[in-house]
C-alpha positions in Angstrom: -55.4 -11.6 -34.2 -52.5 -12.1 -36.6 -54.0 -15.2 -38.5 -53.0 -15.0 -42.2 -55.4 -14.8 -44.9 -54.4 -17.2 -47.5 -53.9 -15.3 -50.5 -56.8 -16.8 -52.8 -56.7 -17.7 -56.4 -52.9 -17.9 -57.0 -51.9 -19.0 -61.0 -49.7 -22.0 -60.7 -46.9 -20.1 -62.4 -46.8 -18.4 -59.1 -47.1 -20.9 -56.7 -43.5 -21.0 -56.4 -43.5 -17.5 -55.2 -46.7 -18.4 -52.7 -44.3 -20.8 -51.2 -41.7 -18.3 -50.9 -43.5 -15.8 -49.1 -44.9 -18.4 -46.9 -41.5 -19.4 -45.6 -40.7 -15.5 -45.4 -43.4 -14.6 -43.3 -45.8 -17.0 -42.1 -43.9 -20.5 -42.0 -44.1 -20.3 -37.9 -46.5 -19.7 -35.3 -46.4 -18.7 -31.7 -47.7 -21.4 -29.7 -51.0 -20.6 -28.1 -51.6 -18.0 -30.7 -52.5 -17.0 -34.2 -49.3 -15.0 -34.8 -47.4 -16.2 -37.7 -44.1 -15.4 -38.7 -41.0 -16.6 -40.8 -37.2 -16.3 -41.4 -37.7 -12.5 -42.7 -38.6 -11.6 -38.7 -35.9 -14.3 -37.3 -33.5 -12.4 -40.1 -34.3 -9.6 -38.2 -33.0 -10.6 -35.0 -29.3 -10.7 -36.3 -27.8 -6.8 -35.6 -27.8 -5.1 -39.0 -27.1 -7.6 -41.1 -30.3 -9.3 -40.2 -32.0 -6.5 -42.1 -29.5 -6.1 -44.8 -30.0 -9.6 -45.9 -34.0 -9.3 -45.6 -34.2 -6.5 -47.8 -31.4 -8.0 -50.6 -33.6 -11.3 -50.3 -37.6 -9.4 -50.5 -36.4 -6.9 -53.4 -35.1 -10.2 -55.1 -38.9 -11.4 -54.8 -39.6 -7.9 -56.5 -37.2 -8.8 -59.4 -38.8 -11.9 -59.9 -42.3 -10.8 -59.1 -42.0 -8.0 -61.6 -40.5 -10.4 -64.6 -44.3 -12.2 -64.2 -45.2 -9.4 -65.6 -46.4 -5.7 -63.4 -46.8 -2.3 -64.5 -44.4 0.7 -62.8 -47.0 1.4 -60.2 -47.5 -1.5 -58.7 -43.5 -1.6 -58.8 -43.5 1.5 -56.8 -45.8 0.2 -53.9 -43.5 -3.6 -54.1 -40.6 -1.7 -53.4 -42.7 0.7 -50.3 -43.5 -2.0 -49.1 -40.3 -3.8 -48.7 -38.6 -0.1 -47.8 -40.6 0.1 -45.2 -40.1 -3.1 -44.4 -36.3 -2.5 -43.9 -36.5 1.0 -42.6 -38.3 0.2 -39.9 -36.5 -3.3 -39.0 -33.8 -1.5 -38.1 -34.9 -0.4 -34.8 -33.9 -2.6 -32.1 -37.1 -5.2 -31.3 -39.8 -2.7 -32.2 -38.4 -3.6 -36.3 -38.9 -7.1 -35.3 -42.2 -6.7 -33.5 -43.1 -5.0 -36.7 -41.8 -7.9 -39.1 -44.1 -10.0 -37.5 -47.2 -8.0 -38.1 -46.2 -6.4 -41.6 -45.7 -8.6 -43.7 -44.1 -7.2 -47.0 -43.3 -10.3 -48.6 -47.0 -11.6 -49.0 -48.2 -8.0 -49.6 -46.1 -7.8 -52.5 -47.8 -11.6 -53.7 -51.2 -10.9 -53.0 -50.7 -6.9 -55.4 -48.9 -9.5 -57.7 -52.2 -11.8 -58.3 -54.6 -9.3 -58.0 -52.6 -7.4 -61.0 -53.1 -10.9 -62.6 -56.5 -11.0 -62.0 -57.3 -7.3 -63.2 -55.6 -8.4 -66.5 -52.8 -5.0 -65.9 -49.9 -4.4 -68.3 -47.0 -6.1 -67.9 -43.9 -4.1 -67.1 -41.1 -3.4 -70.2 -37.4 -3.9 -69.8 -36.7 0.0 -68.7 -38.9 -0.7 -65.3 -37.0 -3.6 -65.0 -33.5 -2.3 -65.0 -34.7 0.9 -63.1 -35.9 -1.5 -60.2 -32.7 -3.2 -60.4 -31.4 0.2 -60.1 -33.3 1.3 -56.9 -32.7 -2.0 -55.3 -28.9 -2.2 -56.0 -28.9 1.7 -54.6 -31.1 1.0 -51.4 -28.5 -2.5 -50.8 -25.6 0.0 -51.3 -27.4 2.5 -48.6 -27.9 -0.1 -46.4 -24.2 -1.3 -46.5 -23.2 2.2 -45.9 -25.4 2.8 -43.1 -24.1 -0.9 -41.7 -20.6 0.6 -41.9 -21.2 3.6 -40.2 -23.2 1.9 -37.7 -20.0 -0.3 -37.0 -18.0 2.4 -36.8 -19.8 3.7 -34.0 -19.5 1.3 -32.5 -15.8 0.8 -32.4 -14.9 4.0 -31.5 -18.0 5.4 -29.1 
């Protein structure tokens, strides 16, 4: 049902990042089952910061996925996948169900190695400071949206 593939053919200088995403998204399973999941979807469980703190760590993983080298459109699908990621975790238990079953972390790895694979270009220093940018921006949005959230809360 929800039984990972293991991403094949992973260089060893990203077998740091394999562990990573392991522990992100697949380091537990549901007894009885084949449903994985890891701290990204037990992140999720904490009320808005849950999801703040999953997206600041998965567009970390971007950072250091793109610095192995990525060109600026497999940057732009990364950072869908780990919007969506957050967008959607924000909804109460349906963003968590969803964690569970998305997956953005080891999405990101397995477009990382199959870049490697293909031999693709390897990203400059501009689409690295404009995906610091994006990140930093989407954080800031986040926090924003945290704060107004609170404030709802308090006076609702």
């Amino acid at each position: 049902m929800n039984k990972p593939e293991p991403i094949q053919n992973v260089p060893p200088e990203l077998e740091y990042l394999d562990k990573a995403t392991r522990w992100l998204d697949t380091r537990f399973r549901i007894p009885g089952t084949d449903i994985r999941f890891g701290f990204d979807a037990l992140l999720g469980l904490i009320p808005g910061a849950g999801d703040a703190i999953s997206l600041l760590v998965s567009g970390g993983l971007v950072i250091v996925m793109a610095r192995h080298g990525s060109s600026f459109g497999l940057l732009v699908k990364m950072l869908f996948n780990i919007l969506l990621d957050a967008l959607l975790g924000i909804i109460p238990f349906a963003g968590d169900v969803f964690d569970v079953f998305y997956k953005a972390n080891r999405r990101n790895l397995r477009l990382l190695v199959e870049h490697y694979e293909s031999g693709g270009a390897r990203s400059n220093l501009f689409v690295l400071i404009l995906l610091l940018f994006v990140v930093v921006l989407l954080l800031f949005g986040m926090v924003l949206f945290l704060i107004w959230k609170l404030f709802q809360l308090l006076f609702s």
